[in-house]
N, C-alpha and C positions, 0 to 999 in steps of 0.2 A: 779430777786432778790430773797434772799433767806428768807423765812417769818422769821425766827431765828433774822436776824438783819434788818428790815424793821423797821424805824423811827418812831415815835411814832411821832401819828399825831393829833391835835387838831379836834375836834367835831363840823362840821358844824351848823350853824343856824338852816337848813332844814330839821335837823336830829332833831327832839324833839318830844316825845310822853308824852300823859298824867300820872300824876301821879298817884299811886296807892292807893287812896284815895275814900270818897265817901261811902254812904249809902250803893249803889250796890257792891260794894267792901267786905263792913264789912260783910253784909249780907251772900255773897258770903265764904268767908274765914272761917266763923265761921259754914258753911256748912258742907263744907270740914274738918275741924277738927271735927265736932260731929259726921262723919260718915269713920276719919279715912282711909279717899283718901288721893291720892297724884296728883298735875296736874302739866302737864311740864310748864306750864305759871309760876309756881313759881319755880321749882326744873331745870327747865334751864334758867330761868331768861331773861324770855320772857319782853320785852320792852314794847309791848301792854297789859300786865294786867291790868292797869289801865282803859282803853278803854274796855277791853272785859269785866270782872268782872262788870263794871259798867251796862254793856250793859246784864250781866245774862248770859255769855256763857263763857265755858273752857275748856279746852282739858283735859280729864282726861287720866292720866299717870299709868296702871296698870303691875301687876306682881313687885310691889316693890321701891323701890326709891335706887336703888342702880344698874350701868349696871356692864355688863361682859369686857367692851370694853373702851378704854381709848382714845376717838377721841379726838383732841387739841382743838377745838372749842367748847366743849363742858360742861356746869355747871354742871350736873347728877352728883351725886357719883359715884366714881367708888369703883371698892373692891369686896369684898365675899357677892355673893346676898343670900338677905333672902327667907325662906322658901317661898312659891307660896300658898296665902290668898284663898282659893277657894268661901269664902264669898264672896269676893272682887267685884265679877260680879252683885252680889245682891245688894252692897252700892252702885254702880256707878248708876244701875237703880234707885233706890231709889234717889239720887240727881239728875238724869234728870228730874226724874217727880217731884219733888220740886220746881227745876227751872222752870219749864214749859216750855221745852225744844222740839221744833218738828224737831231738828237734833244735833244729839252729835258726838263729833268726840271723838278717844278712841287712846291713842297711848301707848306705853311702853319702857321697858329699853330694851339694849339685855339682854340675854338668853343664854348667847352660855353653860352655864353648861346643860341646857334642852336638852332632842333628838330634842325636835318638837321647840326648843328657844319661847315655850311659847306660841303655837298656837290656844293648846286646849283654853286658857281662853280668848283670841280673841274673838272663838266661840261663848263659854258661855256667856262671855260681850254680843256679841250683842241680842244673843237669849233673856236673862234676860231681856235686854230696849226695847226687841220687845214685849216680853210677857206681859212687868208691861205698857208699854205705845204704844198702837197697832198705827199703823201710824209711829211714829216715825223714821226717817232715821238716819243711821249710817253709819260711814267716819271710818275706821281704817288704822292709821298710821302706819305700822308693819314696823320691822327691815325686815334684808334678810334671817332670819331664814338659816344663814349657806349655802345657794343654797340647802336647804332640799325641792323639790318638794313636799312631802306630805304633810309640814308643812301647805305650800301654800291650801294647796287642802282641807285641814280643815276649812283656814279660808273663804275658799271662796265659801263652801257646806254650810257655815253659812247664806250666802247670802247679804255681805255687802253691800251698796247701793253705795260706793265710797271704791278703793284701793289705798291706798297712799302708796307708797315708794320711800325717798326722794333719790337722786342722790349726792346730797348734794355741789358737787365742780367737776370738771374738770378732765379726766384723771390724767394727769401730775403731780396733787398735793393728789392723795388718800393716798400715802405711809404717807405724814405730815397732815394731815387733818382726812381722815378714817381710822385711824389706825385699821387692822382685818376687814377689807370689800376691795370688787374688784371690780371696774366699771362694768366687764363682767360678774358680779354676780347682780349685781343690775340689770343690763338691763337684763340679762335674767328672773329674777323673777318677772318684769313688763309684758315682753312680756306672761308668761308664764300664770299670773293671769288675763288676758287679751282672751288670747285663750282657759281658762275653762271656763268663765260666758265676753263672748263677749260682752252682753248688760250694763256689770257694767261700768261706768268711772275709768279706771286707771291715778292715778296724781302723779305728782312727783316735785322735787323743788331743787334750787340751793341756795347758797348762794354767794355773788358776795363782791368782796373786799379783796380776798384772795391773789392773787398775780397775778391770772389767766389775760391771754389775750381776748378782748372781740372776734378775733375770733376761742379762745376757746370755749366760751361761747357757738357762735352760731355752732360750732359743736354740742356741747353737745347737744342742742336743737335739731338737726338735727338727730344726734342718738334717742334721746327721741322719739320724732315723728315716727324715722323709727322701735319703738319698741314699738310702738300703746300706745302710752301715749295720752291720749283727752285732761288735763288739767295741766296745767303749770304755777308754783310759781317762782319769783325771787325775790332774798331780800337781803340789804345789812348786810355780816356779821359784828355782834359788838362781842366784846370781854367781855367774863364777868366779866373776872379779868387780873393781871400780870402773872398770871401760863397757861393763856393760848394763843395763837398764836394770834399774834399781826395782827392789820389793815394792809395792805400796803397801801389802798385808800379807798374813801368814792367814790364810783358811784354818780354824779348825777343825779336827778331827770329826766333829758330829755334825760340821756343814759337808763334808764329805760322802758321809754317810746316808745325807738325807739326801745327796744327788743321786748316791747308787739308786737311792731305791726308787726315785721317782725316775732314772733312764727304766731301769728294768719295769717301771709302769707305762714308759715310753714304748715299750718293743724292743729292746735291747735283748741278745741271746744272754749278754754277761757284759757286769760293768764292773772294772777294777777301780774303787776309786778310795785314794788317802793321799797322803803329804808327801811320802815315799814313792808314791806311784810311778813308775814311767813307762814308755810305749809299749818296751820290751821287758818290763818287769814282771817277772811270773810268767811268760809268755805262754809255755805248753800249759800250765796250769790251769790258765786265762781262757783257751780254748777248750780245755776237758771240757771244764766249769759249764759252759755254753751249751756244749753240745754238740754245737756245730761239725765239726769232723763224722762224729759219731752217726750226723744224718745223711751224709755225703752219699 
């Protein structure tokens, strides 16, 4: 089916997250605006803010609120990005250690007008939360930085403690879904951040509901694995608005479940997978869970 004209389909029971309300909420928001961040939880219009914020955790979204790149799934602005905050790296530290924060995950827009799409400040992000809050783990969510190997190699001389790049959907649908990314770029700059700092976890994620075959799916998973990914997300895509690509189906909860178990038959450290799921959902949790740190 072609997602262009896939029916528009009512919203499951099963499908409900908390709203974005709540002490930890306000507390939360009025953070972010007195230090002049941006977090993808609200600029992609993340369904869990309500749950995280509460809970004191959020993915901050650096290099800007506006990408290079016009994927149909996707809330972000698109358009002419602005200037690169070199501050930026200093406010984000300063709201982890406010929150009191012992893992932050960091993610951004693309880049592609950048040589390096943005990697230097990757860097500097984590150096900054490492300096102002010793201890502290960092999760960066990078784009594909272009298949720029040395982009990669910046962020990863940084010494992240988790790499994420997500995968996002199925071969067969990147032309409608990633628009300006290529499956064979994405797996190569897993594998790639993988074979410079062996001991970091590389993770990556899907979005399921898009039109794709479940076994598409479990290829994709099979490539992931075969391209040393340890940790795996899967999550049912919502739509944020009418401007962007429509549902074909809602996954349920026990096809979800049957994915976790057959990635973790795959070789998977830990696979988070439900309706709710997203990259950064549970993030520290998501790595206990695994292990992975713990064998570092």
């Amino acid at each position: 089916m072609l997602l262009s004209i896939a029916p528009k389909l009512d919203r499951p029971a099963w499908l409900r997250a908390p709203a974005p309300v709540g002490e930890g909420y306000r507390e939360l928001k009025s953070l972010i605006e007195r230090l002049k961040l941006h977090t993808v939880c609200e600029s992609a219009a993340c369904p869990n803010t309500g749950e995280c914020w509460n809970r004191r955790t959020a993915t901050f979204m650096i290099l800007g609120n506006v990408c290079t790149r016009r994927c149909g799934f996707c809330a972000v602005q698109k358009g002419q990005p602005q200037e690169v905050d070199y501050d930026e790296p200093r406010r984000v530290a300063e709201a982890v250690e406010a929150m009191g924060l012992d893992y932050a995950v960091v993610t951004s827009v693309n880049r592609d007008d950048r040589k390096d799409g943005g990697a230097d400040l990757f860097a500097m992000t984590i150096r900054a939360i490492r300096q102002r809050i010793p201890g502290c783990r960092v999760e960066v969510l990078v784009p594909d930085f272009q298949g720029v190997h040395s982009a990669m190699d910046v962020v990863m001389d940084a010494g992240p403690d988790v790499l994420n790049h997500n995968t996002e959907t199925v071969p067969r649908l990147y032309r409608q879904v990633r628009l300006g990314a290529r499956y064979e770029r994405s797996l190569d700059m897993l594998s790639y951040a993988k074979r410079l700092r062996p001991e970091t976890p590389v993770k990556s994620g899907l979005m399921l509901g898009l039109g794709e075959t479940m076994d598409e799916v479990r290829a994709t998973m099979r490539d992931l694995r075969a391209h040393f990914v340890d940790i795996l997300t899967l999550g049912q895509y919502l739509r944020p608005s009418p401007k962007h690509l429509p549902i074909v189906r809602y996954v349920a909860p026990a096809e979800f479940l049957d994915l976790k178990r057959e990635g973790e038959t795959m070789g998977f450290q830990h696979v988070e997978s439900g309706p709710l799921v997203r990259s950064s959902y549970h993030a520290a949790e998501s790595v206990e869970h695994s292990g992975a740190l713990a064998r570092r």
